[in-house]
C-alpha positions in Angstrom: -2.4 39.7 8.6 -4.8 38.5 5.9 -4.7 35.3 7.0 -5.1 35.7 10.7 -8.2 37.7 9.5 -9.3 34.9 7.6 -9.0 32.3 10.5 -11.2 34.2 12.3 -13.4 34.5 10.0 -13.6 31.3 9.3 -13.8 30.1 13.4 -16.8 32.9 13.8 -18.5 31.3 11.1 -18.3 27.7 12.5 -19.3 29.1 15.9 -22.3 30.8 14.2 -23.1 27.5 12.9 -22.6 25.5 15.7 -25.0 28.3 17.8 -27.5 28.3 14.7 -28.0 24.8 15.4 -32.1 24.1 15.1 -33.3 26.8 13.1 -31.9 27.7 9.2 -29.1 24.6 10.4 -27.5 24.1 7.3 -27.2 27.5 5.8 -24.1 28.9 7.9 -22.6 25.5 7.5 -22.6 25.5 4.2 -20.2 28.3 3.6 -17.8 26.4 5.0 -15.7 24.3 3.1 -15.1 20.0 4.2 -11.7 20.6 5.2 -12.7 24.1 6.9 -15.5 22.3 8.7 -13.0 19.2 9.9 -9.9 21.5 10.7 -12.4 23.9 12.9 -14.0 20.3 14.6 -10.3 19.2 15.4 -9.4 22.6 16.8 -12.2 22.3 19.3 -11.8 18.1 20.2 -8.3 19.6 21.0 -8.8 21.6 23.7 -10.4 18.7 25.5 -13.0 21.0 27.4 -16.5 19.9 27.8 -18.0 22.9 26.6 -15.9 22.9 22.7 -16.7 19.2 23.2 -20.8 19.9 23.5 -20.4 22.0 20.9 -18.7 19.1 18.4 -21.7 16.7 19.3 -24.6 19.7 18.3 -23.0 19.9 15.0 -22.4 16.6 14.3 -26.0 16.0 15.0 -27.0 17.9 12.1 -24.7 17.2 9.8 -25.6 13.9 9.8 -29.1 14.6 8.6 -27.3 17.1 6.0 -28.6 17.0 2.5 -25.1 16.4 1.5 -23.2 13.0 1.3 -19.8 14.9 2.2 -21.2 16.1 5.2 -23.0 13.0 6.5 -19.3 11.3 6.2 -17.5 13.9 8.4 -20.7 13.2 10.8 -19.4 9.9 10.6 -15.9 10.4 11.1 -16.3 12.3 13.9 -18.4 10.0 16.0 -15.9 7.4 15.4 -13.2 10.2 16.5 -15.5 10.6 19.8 -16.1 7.2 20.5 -19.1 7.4 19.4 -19.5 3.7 16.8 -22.8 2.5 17.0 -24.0 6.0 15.5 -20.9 6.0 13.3 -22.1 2.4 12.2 -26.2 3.4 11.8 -24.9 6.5 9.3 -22.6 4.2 7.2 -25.5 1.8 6.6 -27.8 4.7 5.7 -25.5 6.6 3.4 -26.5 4.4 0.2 -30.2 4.3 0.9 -29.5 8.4 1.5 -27.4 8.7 -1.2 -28.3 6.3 -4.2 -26.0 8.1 -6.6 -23.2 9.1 -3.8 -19.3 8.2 -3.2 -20.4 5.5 -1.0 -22.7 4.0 -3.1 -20.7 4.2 -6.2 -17.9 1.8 -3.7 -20.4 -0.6 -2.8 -21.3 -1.1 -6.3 -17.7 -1.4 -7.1 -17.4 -3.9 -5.1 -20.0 -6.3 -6.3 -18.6 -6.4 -9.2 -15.2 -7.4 -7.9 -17.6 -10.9 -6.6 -19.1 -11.4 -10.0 -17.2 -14.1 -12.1 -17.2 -13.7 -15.5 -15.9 -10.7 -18.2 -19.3 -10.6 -19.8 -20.9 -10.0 -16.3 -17.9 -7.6 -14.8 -18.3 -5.8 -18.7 -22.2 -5.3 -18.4 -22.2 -4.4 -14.8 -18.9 -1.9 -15.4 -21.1 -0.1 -17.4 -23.8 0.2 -15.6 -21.8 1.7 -12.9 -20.0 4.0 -15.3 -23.9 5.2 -16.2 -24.9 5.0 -12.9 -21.9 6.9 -11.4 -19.9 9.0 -14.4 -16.2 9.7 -14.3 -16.6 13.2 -14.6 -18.8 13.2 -11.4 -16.1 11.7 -9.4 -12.5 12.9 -10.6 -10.5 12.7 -7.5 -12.0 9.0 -6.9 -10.2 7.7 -10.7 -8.3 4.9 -8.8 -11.9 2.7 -7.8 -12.4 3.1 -11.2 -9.0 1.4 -12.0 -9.5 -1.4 -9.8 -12.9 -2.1 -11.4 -11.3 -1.8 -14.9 -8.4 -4.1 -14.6 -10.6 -6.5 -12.3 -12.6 -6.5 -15.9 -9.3 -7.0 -17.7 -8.0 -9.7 -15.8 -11.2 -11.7 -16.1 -11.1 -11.6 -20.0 -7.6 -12.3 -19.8 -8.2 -15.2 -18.0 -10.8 -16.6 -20.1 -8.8 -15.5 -23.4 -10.7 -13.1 -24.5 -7.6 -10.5 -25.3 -9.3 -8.3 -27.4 -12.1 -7.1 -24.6 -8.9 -7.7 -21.9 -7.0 -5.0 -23.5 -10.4 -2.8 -24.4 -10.4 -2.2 -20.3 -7.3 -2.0 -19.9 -7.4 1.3 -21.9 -10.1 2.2 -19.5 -7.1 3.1 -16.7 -7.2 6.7 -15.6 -4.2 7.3 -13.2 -0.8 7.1 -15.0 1.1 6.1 -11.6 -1.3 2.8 -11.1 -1.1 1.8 -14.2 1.6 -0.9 -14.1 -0.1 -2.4 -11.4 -3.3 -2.3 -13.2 -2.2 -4.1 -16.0 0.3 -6.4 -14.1 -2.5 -9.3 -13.9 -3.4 -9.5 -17.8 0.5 -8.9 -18.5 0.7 -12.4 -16.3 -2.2 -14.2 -18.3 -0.9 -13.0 -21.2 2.9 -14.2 -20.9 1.4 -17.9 -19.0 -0.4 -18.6 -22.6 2.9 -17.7 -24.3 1.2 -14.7 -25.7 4.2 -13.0 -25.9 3.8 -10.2 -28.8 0.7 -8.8 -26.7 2.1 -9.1 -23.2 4.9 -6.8 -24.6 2.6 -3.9 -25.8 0.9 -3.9 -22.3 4.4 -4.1 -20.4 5.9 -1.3 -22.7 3.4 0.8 -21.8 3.7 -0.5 -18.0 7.1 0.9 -18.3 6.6 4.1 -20.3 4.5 5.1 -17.5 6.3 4.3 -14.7 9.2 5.6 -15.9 7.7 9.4 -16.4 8.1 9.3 -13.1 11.9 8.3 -13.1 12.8 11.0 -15.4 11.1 13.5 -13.4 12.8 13.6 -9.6 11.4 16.8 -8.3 8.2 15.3 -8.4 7.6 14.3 -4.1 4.1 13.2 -4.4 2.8 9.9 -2.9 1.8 8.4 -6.2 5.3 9.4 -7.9 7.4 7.4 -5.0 5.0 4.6 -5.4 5.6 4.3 -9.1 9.5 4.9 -8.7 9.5 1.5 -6.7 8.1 -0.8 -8.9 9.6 0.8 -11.9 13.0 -1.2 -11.8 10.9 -4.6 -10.6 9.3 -4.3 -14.2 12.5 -4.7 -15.9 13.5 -8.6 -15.9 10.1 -9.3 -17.3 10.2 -6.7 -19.9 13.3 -8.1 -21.2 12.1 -11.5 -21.1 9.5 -10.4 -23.1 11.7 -8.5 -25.6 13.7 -11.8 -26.3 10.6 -13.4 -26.5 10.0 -11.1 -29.6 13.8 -11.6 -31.1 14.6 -8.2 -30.0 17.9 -9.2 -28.3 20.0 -6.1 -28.5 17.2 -4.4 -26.6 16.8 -6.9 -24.0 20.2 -6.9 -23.0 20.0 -2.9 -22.5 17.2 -3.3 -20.3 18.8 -6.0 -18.2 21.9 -3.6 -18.2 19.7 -1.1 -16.8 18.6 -3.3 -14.3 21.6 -5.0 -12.7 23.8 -1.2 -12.8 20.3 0.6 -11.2 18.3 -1.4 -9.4 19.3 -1.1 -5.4 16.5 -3.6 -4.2 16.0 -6.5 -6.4 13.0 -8.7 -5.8 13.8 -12.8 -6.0 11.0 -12.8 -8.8 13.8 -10.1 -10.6 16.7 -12.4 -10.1 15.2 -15.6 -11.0 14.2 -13.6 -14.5 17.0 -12.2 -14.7 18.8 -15.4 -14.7 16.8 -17.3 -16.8 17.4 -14.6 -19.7 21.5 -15.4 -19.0 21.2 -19.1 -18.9 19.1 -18.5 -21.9 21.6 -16.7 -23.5 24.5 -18.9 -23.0 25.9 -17.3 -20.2 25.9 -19.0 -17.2 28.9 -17.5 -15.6 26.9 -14.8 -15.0 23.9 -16.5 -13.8 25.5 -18.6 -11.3 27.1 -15.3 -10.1 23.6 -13.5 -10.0 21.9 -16.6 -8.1 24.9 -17.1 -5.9 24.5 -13.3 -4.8 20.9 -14.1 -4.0 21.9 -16.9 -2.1 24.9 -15.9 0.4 22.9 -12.4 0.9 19.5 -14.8 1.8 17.3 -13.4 -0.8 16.2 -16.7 -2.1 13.0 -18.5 -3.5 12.5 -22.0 -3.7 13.1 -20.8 -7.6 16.2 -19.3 -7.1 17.4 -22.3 -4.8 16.5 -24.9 -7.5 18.1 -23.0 -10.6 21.2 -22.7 -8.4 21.2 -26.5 -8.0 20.9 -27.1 -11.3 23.6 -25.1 -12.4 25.4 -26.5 -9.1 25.4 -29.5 -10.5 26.4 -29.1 -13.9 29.0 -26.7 -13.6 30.8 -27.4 -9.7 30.1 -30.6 -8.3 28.0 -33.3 -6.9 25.2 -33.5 -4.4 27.3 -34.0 -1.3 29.7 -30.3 -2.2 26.5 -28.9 -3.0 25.1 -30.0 0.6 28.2 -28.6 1.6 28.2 -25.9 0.2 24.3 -24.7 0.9 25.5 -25.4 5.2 28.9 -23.0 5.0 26.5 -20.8 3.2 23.7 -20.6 5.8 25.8 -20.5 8.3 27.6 -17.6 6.6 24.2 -16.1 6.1 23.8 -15.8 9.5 26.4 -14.3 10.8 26.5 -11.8 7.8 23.2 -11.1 9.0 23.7 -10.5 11.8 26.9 -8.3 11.5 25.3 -6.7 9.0 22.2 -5.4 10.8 24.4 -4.5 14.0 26.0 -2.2 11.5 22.7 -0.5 11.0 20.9 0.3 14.5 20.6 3.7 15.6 19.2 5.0 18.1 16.4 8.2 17.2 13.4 9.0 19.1 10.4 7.8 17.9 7.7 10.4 17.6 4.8 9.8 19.8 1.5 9.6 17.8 -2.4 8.5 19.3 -4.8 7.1 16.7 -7.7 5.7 15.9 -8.1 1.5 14.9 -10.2 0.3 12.8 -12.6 -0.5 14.7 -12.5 3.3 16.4 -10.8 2.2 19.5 -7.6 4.7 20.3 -4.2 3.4 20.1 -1.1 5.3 21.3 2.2 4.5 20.4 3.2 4.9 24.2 0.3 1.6 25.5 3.7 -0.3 24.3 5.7 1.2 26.8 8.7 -2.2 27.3 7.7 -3.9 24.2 9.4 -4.0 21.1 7.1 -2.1 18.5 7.2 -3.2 14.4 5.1 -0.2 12.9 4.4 -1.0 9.3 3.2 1.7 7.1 0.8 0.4 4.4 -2.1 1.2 2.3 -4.6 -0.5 0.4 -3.3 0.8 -3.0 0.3 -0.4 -2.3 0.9 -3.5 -4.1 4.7 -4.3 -2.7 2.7 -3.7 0.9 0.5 -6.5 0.6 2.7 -8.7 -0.9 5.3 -8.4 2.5 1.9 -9.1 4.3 1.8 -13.2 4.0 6.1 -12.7 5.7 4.4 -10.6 7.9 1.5 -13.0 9.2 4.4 -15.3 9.6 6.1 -13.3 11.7 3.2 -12.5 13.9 2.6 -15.9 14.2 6.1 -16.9 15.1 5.9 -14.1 17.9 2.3 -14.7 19.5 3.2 -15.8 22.6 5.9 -13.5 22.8 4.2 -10.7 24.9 6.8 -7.9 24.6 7.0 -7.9 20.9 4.0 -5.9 19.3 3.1 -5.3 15.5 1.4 -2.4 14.4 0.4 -1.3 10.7 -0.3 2.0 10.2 -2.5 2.5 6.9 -1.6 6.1 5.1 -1.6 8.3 2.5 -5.4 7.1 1.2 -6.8 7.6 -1.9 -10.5 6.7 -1.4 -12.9 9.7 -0.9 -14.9 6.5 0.8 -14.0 5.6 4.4 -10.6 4.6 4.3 -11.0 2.3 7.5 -13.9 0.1 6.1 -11.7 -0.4 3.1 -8.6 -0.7 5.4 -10.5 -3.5 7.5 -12.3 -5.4 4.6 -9.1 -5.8 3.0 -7.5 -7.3 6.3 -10.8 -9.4 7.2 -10.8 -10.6 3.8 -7.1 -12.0 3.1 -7.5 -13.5 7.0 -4.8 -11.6 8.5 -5.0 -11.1 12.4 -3.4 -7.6 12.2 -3.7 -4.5 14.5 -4.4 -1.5 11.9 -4.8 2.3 13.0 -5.8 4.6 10.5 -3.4 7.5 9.6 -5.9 9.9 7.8 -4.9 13.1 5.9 -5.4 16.4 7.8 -8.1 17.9 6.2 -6.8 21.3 6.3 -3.0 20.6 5.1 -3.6 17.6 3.5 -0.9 16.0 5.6 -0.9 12.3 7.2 0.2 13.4 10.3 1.8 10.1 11.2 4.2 9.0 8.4 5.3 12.2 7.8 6.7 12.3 11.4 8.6 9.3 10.9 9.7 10.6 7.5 9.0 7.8 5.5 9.6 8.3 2.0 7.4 5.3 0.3 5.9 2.5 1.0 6.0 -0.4 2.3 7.9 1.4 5.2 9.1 -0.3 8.5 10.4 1.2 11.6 11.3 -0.9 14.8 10.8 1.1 18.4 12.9 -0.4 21.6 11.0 -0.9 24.9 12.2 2.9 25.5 10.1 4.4 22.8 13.6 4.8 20.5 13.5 3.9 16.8 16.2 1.3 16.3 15.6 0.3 12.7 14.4 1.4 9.5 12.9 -1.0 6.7 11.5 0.1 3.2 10.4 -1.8 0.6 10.3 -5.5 0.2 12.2 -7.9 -1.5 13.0 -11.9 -1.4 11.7 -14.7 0.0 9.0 -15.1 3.2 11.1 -16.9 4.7 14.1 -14.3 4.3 11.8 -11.5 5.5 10.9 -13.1 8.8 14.8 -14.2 9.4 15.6 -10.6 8.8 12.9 -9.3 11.2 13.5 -12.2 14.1 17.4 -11.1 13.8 16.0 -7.1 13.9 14.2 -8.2 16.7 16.9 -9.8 19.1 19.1 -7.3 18.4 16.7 -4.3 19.5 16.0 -6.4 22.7 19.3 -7.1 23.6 20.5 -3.5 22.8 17.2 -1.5 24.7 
């Protein structure tokens, strides 16, 4: 009863503003809170009548003149949400001339110094931002500060200065990022056979990733993420450790790895047989690389190690020729067996969102075509490294007019506009792909989208038939390019012929 009293409470109050509209415009309003204000806006654009509809676009009009940067970017969303870009566009380009010291501004800056070039000039401008736009101003916005820091890192690394690298790498704030933060240095680092502090960075890479390992009841978005990349760290923190004569340990952690690990990555298994080849055993490597090879998880690394230890241990280069056609052949119909195993048949829940660009999309303009939805975001490493397999499949399908790809960015992070970032990072890395924005719910917090299709991390890929039936499910990625699109070609031919 208390919170049906609430409710309405809360919907007077909006109304009151809405009507107050003009005169004292900002003082109702502002008892409201953002996701009050946004879950009250959405109530009315859903009952799709003219009148709650007027009443959306007299608000809106003055909260984009609102002394407040969090108000002037729900002005902005909602134009977008009405159709409504060029005014969605003029308030964007305001908000930092509005707002010197604001969210958005403190992104733009960010960004510039992602373009500058060297540590010394990442360092100076880092803390100028850091002046300029404090921490403790900001604390649900920790990640931009992350990227900014290891960006910093990375550019010291490069340049070997390690001492200032590993200075910003202490600068990290979010414990679930942090492997990816420091992956770049960790990479410098071990390429300048650095080895001794490449393994105090990757130690502490997997100290925090596996916090979140140890504790399962954890469900957020940021302890799924870290979960998948904890076992991916694991060949090259045992490379590392034999790299610092600590054997016994190594061989632990590659224990760990082969027993746990249910995806590995081809980057993993070349590692991981590297260390065994390393350590005498190449039984076990060839077995390792073999498994990568008849399952068609190969890289062109994996392929030539193989060959080497083909060729050394089993025969020449005509039963190795041999050999690599009985296997592809193999592959293929193991593939293809294997996947026919695997289709189901669940409907796929029907969802209408917004693109990038603010046009609407709905799941259901694909009625007949064969729908890849790919849930992404721009935080998620794994996603955008599928996304090179995944312009490869788009290209392989462009004149094939009933197959459609669709990623679906989620579970955002930013407090900035998640779309701009969404789109900049697409226009950026030249990718020609359709993206609709799955935003949180302001009032539950929910992305509305994913959490229908039940997705449980990211990368996540589900495959709807021409009847608007979800025949596949994908998570994660692992192997090669190449392997990826084979995978998704064979996904796709079986969905058509089985729709």
């Amino acid at each position: 009863m208390n919170y049906i009293k609430t409710s309405v409470f809360i919907t007077l109050l909006f109304l009151a503003a809405v009507e107050s509209y003009g005169q004292n415009k900002f003082k109702k309003i502002d008892k409201l809170s953002q996701k009050q204000v946004m879950a009250q806006m959405d109530s009315l654009l859903n009952t799709k009548s003219a009148k709650d509809t007027a009443s959306v676009k007299t608000l809106l009009s003055s909260l984009k003149e609102h002394k407040e940067e969090r108000y002037v970017k729900i002005a902005r969303m909602y134009y977008i949400k009405i159709g409504d870009k060029q005014t969605a566009d003029l308030i964007y380009n305001n908000l930092v001339l509005k707002f010197p010291k604001g969210s958005t501004a403190r992104q733009v800056a960010a960004d510039n110094i992602f373009k500058l070039e060297t540590g010394l000039e990442k360092e100076n401008a880092y803390r100028r931002w850091i002046k300029d736009f404090p921490l403790d101003r900001f604390p649900d916005e920790r990640l931009t500060n992350d990227y900014v820091a290891s960006s910093t890192a990375g550019t010291y690394a490069k340049e070997g200065n390690y001492q200032k690298a590993f200075e910003f790498c202490g600068k990290l704030q979010e414990t679930f990022w942090k492997s990816s933060g420091l992956s770049g240095v960790i990479s410098t680092l071990y390429a300048k056979e650095h080895y001794s502090e490449a393994l105090v960075l990757m130690e502490e890479s997997v100290r925090c990733s596996k916090i979140y390992i140890d504790n399962p009841d954890d469900k957020s978005n940021e302890a799924g993420f870290a979960r998948l990349g904890y076992y991916s760290l694991l060949p090259m923190y045992a490379d590392l450790l034999l790299k610092n004569n600590k054997k016994n340990q190594a061989m632990l952690v590659l224990d760990e790895y082969d027993k746990n690990a249910k995806k590995k990555s081809d980057s993993g298994t070349f590692t991981y047989a590297k260390i065994l080849v390393s350590l005498q055993n190449e039984d076990k490597a060839f077995e390792v690389l073999q498994t990568a090879i008849t399952s068609g998880k190969a890289s062109k690394d994996i392929e030539a190690l193989f060959h080497t230890l083909y060729l050394k241990n089993k025969g020449d280069e005509t039963a190795y020729s041999n050999y690599m056609k009985d296997v592809s052949s193999a592959q293929s119909k193991f593939l293809k067996e294997k996947l026919a195993s695997e289709i189901i048949k669940e409907k796929a829940p029907a969802f209408t969102l917004r693109d990038v660009d603010g046009n609407t999309v709905s799941l259901s303009d694909y009625s007949g075509k064969v729908v890849i939805l790919d849930f992404w975001a721009t935080w998620c490493g794994p996603c955008k490294k599928s996304f090179p397999a995944m312009q490869m499949a788009i290209n392989k399908y462009a004149s094939d007019k009933t197959v459609e790809f669709l990623f679906i960015h989620t579970w955002e992070k930013t407090k900035n506009d998640p779309a701009v970032e969404a789109k900049d990072y697409i226009t950026a890395n030249k990718y020609s792909f359709k993206v609709l924005m799955d935003l949180k719910n302001p009032k539950t917090g929910d992305n509305k989208v994913v959490s229908a299709y039940g997705a449980q991390g990211i990368p996540a890929k589900f495959i709807v038939d021409g009847n608007g039936f979800i025949r596949f499910k994908l998570t994660g990625f692992t192997g090669s390019n190449e392997a990826a699109v084979e995978e998704l070609s064979t996904i796709v031919d079986l969905v058509k012929k089985n729709q």
